[in-house]
FIBALO-801010 format. One record per residue (C-alpha): residue in one letter; x, y, z; residue number from 1. Coordinates in nm, 3 decimals, decimal comma. Layout:
REM FIBALO-801010
site rest A	x X	y Y	z Z	nr NUM
...
This chain:
REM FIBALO-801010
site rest X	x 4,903	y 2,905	z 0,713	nr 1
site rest X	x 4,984	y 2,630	z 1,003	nr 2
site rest X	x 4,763	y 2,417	z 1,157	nr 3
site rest X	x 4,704	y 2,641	z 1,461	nr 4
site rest X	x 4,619	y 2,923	z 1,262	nr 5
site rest X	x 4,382	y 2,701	z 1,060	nr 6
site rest X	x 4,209	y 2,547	z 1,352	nr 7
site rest X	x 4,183	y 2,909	z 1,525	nr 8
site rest X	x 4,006	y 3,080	z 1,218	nr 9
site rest X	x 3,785	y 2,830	z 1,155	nr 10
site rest X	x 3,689	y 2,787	z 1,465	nr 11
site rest X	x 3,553	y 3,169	z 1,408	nr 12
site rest X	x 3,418	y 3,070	z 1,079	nr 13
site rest X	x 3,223	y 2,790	z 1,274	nr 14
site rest X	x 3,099	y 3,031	z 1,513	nr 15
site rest X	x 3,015	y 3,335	z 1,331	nr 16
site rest X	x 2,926	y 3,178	z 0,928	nr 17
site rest X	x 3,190	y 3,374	z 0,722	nr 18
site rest X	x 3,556	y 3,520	z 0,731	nr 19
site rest X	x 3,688	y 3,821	z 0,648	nr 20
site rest X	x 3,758	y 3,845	z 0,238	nr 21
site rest X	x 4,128	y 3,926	z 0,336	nr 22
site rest X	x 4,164	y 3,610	z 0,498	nr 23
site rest X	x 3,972	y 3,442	z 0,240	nr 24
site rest X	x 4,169	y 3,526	z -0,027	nr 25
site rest X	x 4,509	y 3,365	z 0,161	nr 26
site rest X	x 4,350	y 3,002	z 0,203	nr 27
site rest X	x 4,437	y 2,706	z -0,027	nr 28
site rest X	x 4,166	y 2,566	z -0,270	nr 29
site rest X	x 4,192	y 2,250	z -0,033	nr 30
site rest X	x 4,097	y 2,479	z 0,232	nr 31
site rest X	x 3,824	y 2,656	z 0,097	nr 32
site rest X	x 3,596	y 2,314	z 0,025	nr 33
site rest X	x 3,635	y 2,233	z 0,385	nr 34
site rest X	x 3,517	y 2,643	z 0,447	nr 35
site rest X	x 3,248	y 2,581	z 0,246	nr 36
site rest X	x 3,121	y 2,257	z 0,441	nr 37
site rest X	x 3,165	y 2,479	z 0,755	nr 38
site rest X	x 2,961	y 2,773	z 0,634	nr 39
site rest X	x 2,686	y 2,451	z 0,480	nr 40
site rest X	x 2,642	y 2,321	z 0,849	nr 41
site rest X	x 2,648	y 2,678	z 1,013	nr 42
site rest X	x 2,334	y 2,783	z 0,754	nr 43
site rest X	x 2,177	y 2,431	z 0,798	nr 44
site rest X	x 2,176	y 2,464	z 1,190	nr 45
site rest X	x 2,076	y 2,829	z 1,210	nr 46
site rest X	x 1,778	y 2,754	z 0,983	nr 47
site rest X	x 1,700	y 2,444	z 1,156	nr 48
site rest X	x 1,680	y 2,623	z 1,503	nr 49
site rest X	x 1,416	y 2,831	z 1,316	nr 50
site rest X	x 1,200	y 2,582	z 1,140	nr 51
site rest X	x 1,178	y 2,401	z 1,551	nr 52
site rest X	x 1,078	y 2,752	z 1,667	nr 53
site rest X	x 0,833	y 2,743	z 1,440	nr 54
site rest X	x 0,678	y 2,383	z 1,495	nr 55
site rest X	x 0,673	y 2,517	z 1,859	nr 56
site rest X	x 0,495	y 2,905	z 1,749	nr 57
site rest X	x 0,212	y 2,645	z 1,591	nr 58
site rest X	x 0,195	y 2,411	z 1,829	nr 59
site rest X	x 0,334	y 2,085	z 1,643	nr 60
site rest X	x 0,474	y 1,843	z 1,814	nr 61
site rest X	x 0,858	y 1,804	z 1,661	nr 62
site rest X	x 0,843	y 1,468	z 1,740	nr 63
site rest X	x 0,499	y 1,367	z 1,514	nr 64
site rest X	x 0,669	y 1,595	z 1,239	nr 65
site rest X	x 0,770	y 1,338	z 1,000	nr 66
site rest X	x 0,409	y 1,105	z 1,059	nr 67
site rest X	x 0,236	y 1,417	z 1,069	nr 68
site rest X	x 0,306	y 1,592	z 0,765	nr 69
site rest X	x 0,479	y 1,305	z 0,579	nr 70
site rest X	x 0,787	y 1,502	z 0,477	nr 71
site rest X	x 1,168	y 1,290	z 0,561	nr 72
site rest X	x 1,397	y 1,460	z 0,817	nr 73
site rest X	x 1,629	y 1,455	z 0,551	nr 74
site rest X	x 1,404	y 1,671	z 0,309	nr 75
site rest X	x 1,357	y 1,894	z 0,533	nr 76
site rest X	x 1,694	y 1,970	z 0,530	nr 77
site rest X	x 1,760	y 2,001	z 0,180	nr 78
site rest X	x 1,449	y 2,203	z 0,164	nr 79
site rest X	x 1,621	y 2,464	z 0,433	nr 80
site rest X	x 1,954	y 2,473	z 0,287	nr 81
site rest X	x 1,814	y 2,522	z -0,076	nr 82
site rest X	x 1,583	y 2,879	z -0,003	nr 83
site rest X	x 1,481	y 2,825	z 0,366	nr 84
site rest X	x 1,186	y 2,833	z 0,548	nr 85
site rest X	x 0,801	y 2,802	z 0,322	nr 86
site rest X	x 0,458	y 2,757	z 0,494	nr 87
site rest X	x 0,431	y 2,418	z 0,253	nr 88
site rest X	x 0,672	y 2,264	z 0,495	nr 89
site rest X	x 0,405	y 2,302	z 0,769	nr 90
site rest X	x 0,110	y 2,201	z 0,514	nr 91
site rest X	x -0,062	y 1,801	z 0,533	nr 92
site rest X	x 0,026	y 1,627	z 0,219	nr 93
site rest X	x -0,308	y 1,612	z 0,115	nr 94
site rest X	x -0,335	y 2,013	z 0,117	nr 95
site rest X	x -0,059	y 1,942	z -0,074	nr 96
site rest X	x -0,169	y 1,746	z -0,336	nr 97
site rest X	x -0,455	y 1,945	z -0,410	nr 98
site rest X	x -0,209	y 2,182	z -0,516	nr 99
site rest X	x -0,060	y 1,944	z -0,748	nr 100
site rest X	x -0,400	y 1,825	z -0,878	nr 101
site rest X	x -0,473	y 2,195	z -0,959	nr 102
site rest X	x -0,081	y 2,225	z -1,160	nr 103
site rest X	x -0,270	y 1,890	z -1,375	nr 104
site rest X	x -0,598	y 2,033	z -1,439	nr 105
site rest X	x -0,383	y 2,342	z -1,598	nr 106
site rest X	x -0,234	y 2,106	z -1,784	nr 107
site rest X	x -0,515	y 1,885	z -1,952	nr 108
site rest X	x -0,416	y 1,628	z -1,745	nr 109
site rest X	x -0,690	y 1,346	z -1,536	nr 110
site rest X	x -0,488	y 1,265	z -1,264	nr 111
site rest X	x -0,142	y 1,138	z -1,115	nr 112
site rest X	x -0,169	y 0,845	z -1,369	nr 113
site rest X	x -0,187	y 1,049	z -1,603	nr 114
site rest X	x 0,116	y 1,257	z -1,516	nr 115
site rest X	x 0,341	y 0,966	z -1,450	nr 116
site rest X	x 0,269	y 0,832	z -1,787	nr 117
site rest X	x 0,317	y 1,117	z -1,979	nr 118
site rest X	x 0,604	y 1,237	z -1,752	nr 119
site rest X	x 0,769	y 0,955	z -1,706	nr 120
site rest X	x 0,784	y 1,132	z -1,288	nr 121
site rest X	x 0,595	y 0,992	z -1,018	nr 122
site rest X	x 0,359	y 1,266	z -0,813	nr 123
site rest X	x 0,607	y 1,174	z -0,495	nr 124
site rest X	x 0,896	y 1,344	z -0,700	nr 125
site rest X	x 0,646	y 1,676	z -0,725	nr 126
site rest X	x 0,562	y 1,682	z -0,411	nr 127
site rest X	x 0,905	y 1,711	z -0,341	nr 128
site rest X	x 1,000	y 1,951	z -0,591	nr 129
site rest X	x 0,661	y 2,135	z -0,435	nr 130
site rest X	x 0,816	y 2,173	z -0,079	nr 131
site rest X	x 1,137	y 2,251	z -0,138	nr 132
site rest X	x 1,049	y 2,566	z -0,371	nr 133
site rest X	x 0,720	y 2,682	z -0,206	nr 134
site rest X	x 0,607	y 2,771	z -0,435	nr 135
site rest X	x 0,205	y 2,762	z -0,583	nr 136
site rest X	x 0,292	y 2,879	z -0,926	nr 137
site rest X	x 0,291	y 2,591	z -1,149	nr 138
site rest X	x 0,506	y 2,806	z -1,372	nr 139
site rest X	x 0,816	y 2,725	z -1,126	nr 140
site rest X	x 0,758	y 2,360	z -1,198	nr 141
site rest X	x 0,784	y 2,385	z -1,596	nr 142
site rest X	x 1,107	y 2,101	z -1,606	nr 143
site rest X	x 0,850	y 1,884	z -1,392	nr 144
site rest X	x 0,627	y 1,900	z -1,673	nr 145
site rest X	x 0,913	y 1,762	z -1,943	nr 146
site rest X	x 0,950	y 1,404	z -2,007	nr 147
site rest X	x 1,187	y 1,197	z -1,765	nr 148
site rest X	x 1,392	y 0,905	z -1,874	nr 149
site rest X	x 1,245	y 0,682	z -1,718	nr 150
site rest X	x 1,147	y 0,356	z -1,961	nr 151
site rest X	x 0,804	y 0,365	z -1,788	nr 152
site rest X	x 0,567	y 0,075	z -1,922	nr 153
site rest X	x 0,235	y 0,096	z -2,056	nr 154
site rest X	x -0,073	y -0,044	z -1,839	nr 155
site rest X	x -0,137	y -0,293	z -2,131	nr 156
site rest X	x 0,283	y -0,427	z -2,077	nr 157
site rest X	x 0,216	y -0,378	z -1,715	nr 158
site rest X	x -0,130	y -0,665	z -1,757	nr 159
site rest X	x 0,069	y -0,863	z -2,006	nr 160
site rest X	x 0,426	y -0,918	z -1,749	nr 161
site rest X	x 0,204	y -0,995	z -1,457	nr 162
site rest X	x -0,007	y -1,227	z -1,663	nr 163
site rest X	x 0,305	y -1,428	z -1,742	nr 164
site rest X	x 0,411	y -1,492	z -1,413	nr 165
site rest X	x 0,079	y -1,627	z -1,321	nr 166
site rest X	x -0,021	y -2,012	z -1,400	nr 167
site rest X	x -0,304	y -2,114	z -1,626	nr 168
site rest X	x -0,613	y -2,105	z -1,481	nr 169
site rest X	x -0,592	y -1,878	z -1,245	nr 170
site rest X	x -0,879	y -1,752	z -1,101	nr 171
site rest X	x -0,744	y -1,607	z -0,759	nr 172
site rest X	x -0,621	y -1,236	z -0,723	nr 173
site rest X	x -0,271	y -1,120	z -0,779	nr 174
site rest X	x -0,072	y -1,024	z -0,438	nr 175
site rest X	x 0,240	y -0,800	z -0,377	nr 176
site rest X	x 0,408	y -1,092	z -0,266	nr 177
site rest X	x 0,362	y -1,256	z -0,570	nr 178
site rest X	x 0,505	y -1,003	z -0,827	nr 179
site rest X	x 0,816	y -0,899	z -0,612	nr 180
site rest X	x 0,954	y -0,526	z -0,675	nr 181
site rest X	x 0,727	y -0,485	z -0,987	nr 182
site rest X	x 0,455	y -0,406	z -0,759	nr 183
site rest X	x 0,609	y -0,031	z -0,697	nr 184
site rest X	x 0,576	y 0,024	z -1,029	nr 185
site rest X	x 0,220	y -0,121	z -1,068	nr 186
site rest X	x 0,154	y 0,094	z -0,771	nr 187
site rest X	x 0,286	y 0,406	z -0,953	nr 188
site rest X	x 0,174	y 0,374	z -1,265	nr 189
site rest X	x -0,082	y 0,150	z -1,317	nr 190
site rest X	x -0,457	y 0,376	z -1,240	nr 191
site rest X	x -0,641	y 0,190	z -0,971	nr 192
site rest X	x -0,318	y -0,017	z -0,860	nr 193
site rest X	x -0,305	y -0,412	z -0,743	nr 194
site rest X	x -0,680	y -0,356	z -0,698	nr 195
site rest X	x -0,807	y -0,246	z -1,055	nr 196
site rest X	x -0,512	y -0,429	z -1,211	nr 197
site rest X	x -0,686	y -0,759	z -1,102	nr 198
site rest X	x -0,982	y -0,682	z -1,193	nr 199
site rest X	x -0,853	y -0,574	z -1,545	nr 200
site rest X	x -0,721	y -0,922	z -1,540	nr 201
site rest X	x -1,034	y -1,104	z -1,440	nr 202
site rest X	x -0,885	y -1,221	z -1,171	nr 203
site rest X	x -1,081	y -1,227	z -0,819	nr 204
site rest X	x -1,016	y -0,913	z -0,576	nr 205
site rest X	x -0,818	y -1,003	z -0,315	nr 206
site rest X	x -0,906	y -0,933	z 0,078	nr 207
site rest X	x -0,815	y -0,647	z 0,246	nr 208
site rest X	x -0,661	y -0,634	z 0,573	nr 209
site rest X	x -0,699	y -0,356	z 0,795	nr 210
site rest X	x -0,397	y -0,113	z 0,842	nr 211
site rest X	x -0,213	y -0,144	z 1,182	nr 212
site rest X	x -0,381	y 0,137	z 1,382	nr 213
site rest X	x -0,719	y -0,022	z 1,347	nr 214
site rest X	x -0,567	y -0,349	z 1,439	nr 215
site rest X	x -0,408	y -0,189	z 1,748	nr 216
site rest X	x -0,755	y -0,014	z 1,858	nr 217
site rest X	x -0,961	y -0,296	z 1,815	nr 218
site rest X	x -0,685	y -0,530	z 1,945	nr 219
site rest X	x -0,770	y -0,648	z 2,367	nr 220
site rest X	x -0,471	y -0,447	z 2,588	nr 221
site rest X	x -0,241	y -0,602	z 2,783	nr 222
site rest X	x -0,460	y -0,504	z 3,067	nr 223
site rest X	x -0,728	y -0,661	z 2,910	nr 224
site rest X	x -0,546	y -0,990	z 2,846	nr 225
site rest X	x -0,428	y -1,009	z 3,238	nr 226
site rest X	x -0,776	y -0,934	z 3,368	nr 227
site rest X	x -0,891	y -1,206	z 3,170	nr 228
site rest X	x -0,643	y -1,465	z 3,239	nr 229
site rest X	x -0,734	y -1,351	z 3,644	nr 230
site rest X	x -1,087	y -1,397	z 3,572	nr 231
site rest X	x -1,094	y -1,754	z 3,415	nr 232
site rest X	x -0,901	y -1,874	z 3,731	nr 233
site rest X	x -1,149	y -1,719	z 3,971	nr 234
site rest X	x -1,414	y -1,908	z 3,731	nr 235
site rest X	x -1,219	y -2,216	z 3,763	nr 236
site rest X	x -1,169	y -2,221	z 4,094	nr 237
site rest X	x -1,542	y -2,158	z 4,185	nr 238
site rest X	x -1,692	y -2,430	z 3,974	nr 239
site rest X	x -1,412	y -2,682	z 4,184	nr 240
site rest X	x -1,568	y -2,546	z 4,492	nr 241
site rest X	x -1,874	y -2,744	z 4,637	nr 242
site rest X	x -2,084	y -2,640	z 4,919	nr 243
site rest X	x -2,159	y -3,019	z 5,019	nr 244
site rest X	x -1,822	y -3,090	z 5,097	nr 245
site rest X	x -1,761	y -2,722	z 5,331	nr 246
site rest X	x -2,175	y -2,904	z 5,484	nr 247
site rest X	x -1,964	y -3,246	z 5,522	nr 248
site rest X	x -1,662	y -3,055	z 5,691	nr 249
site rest X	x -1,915	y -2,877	z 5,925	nr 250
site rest X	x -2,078	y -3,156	z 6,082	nr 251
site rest X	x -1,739	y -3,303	z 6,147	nr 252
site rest X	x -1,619	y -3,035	z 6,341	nr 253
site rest X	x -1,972	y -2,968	z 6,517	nr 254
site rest X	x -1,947	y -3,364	z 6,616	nr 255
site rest X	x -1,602	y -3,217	z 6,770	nr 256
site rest X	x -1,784	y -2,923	z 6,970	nr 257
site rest X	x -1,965	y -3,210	z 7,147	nr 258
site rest X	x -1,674	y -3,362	z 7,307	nr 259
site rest X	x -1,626	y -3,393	z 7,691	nr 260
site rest X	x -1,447	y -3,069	z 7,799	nr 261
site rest X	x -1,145	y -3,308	z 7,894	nr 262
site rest X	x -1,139	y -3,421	z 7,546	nr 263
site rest X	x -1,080	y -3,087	z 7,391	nr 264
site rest X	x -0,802	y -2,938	z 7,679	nr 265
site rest X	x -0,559	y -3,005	z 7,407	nr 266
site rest X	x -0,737	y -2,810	z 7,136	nr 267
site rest X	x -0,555	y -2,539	z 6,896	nr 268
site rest X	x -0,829	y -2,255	z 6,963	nr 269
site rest X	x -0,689	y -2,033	z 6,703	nr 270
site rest X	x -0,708	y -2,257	z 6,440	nr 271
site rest X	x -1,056	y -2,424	z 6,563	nr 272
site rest X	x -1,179	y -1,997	z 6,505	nr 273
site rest X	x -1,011	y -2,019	z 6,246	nr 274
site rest X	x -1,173	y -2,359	z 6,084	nr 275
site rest X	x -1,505	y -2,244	z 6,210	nr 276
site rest X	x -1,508	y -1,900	z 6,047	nr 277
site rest X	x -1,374	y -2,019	z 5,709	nr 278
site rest X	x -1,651	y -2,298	z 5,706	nr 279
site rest X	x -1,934	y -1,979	z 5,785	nr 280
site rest X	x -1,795	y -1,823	z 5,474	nr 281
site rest X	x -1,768	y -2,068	z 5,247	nr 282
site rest X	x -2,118	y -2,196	z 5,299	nr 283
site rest X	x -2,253	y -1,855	z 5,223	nr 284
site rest X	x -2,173	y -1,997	z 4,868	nr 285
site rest X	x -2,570	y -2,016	z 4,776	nr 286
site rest X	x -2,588	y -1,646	z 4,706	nr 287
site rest X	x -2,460	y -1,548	z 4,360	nr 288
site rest X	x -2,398	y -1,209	z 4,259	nr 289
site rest X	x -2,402	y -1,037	z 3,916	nr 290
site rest X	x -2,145	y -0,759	z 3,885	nr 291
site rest X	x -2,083	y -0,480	z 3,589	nr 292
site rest X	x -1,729	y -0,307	z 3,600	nr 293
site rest X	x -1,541	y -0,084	z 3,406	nr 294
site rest X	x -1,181	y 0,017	z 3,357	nr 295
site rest X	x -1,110	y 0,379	z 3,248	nr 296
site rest X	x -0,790	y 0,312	z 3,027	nr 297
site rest X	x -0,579	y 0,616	z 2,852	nr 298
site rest X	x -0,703	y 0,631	z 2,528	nr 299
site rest X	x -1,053	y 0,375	z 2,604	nr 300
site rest X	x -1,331	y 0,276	z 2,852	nr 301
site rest X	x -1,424	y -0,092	z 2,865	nr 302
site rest X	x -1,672	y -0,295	z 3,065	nr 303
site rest X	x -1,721	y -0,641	z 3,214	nr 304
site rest X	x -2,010	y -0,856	z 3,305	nr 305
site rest X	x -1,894	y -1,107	z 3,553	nr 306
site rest X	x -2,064	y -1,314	z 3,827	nr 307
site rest X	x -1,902	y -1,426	z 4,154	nr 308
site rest X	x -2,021	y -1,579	z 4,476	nr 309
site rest X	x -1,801	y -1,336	z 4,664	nr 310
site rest X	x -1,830	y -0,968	z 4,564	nr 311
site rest X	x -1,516	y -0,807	z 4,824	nr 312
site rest X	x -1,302	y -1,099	z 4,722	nr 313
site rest X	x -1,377	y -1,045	z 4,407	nr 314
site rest X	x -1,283	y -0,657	z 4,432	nr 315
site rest X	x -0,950	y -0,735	z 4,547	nr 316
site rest X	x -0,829	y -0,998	z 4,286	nr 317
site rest X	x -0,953	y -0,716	z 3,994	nr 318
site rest X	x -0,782	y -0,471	z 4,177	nr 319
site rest X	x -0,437	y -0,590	z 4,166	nr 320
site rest X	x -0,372	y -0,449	z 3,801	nr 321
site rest X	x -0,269	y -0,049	z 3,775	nr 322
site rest X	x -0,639	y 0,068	z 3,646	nr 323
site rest X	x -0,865	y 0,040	z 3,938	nr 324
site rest X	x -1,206	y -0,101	z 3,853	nr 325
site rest X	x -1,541	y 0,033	z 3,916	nr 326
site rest X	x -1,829	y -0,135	z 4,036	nr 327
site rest X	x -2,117	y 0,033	z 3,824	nr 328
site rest X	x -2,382	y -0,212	z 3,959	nr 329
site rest X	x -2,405	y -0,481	z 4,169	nr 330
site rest X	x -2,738	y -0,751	z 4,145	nr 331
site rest X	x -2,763	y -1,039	z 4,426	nr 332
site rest X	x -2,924	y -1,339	z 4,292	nr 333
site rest X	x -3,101	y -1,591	z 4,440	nr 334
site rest X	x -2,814	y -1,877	z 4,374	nr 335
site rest X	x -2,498	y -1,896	z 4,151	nr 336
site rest X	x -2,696	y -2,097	z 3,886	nr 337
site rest X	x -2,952	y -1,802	z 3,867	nr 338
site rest X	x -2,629	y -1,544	z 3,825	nr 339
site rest X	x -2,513	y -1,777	z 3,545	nr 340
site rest X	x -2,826	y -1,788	z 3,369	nr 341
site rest X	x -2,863	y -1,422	z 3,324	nr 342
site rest X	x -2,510	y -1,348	z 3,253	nr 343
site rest X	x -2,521	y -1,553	z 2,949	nr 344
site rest X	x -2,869	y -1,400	z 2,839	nr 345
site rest X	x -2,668	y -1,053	z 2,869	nr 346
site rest X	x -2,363	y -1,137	z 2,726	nr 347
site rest X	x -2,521	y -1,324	z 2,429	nr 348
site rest X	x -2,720	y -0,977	z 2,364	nr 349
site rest X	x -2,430	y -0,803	z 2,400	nr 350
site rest X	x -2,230	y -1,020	z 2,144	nr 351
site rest X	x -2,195	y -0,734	z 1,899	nr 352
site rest X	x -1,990	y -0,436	z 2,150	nr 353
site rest X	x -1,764	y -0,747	z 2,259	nr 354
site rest X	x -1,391	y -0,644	z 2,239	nr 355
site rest X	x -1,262	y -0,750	z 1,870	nr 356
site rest X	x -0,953	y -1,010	z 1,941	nr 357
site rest X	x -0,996	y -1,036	z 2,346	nr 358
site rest X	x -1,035	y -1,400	z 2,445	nr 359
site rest X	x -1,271	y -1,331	z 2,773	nr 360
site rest X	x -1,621	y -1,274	z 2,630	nr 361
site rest X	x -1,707	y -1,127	z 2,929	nr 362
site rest X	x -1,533	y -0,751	z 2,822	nr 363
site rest X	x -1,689	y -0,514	z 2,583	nr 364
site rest X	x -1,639	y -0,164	z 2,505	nr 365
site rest X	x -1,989	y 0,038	z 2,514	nr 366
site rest X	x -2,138	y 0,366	z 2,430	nr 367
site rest X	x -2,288	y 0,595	z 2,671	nr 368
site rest X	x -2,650	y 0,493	z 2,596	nr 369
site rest X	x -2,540	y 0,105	z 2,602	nr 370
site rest X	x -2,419	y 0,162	z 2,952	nr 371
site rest X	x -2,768	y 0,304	z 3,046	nr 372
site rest X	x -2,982	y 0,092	z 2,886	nr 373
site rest X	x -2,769	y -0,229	z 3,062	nr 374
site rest X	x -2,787	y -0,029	z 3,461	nr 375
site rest X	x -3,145	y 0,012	z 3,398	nr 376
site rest X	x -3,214	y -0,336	z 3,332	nr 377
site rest X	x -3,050	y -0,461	z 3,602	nr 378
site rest X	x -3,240	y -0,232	z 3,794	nr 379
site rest X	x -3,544	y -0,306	z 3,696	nr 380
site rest X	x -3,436	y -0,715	z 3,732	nr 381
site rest X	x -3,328	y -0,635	z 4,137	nr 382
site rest X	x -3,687	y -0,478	z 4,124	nr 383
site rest X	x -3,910	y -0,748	z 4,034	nr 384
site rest X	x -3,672	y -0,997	z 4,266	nr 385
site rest X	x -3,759	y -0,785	z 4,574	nr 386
């Protein structure tokens, strides 16, 4: 057979999965391994293109598969190629494992220390074995119940090498970092893991940290971070601003007003409306105002409790960020002092909703009966200032 005639026929065996047994029976040995890889991939991508119609039949996203159901890509297609499709290929790993905790109760065994003990097989290796047959029958998982060859330590070796590596007097608890790779297998085999091994050891527990995906909800935004970063500029800038010196400024140019009309032929009348109207504003500086906003971000709500001496000004520097703000209440005080004062009697009750990690203690995220309970007592404060 030359290479044409190769390429030409498997190009058919590509297509279609198989070739005719005539033809079969004329190809070299050499030939027929790279056949069978053919007719491997052909089976492995017509099952795969059913498995993703199914995801899509039950509404799973293809693309959460792997986080979702915590089976490898690769598994998945061993699983294929070894029977095809089973419903435990769609089933949560904790569905899952309930399975597998029924297989040890059959067996007269506690739990998946116990199994990995006596086994010498960790429950991952199960699960596997679980998903790739299907199968619920724990009688199609007999050579899962022989012993492995692994050299598997007891818990009593397992406390004896960790207390070696640890200096006298210890009194601290062990970490993974400390103890290198041997923490899989203290992981795997030891009941109670890094937690109950330390205590085993009379050794203090150590601290917990919080997995990433509390982190990240609890964690300010980046929206959050840039709002505040705006905000303590506006505060700066209104604590440098003093309404003595726009008083000072206004007498000077009122002394001006007074000059001869000769005097002032040569006046810049823009600028002079200009002066004057920016003066008029500025002194309106005795008023201070005490807002509360929220920002209605994809997956989140949060609030703010601000004061400014400007409320429209104010509106348009909060506004420059993608989520639009919304003015849920607006209280005009009697001076900025008096807006200061209660903003720090609210935000100091408020301590407790304030956003875990975001600088700006002005920025909290609230239930539905915090919001009402804060609108009607600002309410009931613009009441008794009337």
């Amino acid at each position: 057979m030359d290479l044409e005639e190769k390429k030409r026929l498997f190009s058919i065996f590509e297509r279609d999965g198989f070739l005719p047994e005539k033809i079969w029976a004329q190809i070299s040995d050499e030939d027929k391994k790279e056949a069978f890889k053919i007719r491997k991939d052909y089976i492995l991508k017509r099952r795969l293109t059913n498995f993703f119609r199914t995801l899509e039949k039950y509404n799973i996203d293809r693309n959460k598969y792997v986080k979702t159901f915590d089976i490898s890509t690769q598994h998945v297609k061993k699983t294929l190629l070894f029977a095809g499709f089973n419903e435990l290929l769609i089933t949560p790993r904790d569905e899952r494992y309930l399975i597998i905790q029924d297989f040890f109760e059959q067996k007269g065994l506690k739990d998946q220390y116990d199994y990995q003990q006596i086994y010498k097989r960790t429950i991952g290796e199960l699960d596997r074995e679980l998903i790739k047959r299907g199968s619920k029958d724990i009688n199609d998982y007999e050579y899962m119940f022989t012993e492995g060859m692994r050299n598997i330590p007891s818990p009593q070796e397992m406390r004896a090498t960790v207390k070696e590596m640890l200096p006298e007097g210890r009194t601290a608890g062990v970490t993974r970092l400390e103890i290198g790779k041997y923490v899989t297998t203290i992981r795997a085999y030891y009941r109670g893991s890094m937690k109950q091994l330390n205590i085993d050891l009379g050794l203090e527990p150590t601290v917990a940290i919080e997995d990433y995906e509390t982190i990240k909800k609890t964690a300010p935004s980046k929206q959050e971070i840039k709002i505040e970063q705006i905000s303590r500029k506006i505060d700066n800038l209104i604590e440098k601003i003093k309404p003595e010196n726009f008083q000072k400024l206004k007498e000077e140019l009122l002394a001006v007003k007074d000059l001869e009309d000769l005097e002032l032929e040569n006046i810049d009348s823009e600028l002079f409306d200009k002066l004057e109207n920016s003066i008029k504003e500025a002194l309106n500086i005795k008023a201070g105002y005490l807002y509360f906003k929220k920002w209605d971000l994809p997956e989140t709500t949060w609030y703010k409790i601000g004061k400014t001496n400007n409320p429209d000004r104010r509106d348009s520097e909060q506004n420059v960020l993608p989520v639009p703000a919304q003015t849920l209440y607006l209280l005009k005080l009697g001076s900025m002092e008096q807006a200061s004062s209660v903003e720090r009697a609210i935000l100091k009750t408020l301590g407790d909703r304030r956003i875990i990690g975001a600088k700006n203690k002005e920025l909290f995220k609230l239930g539905l009966s915090d919001y009402k309970a804060i609108v009607k007592a600002l309410k009931n404060l613009s009441e008794k200032l009337k």
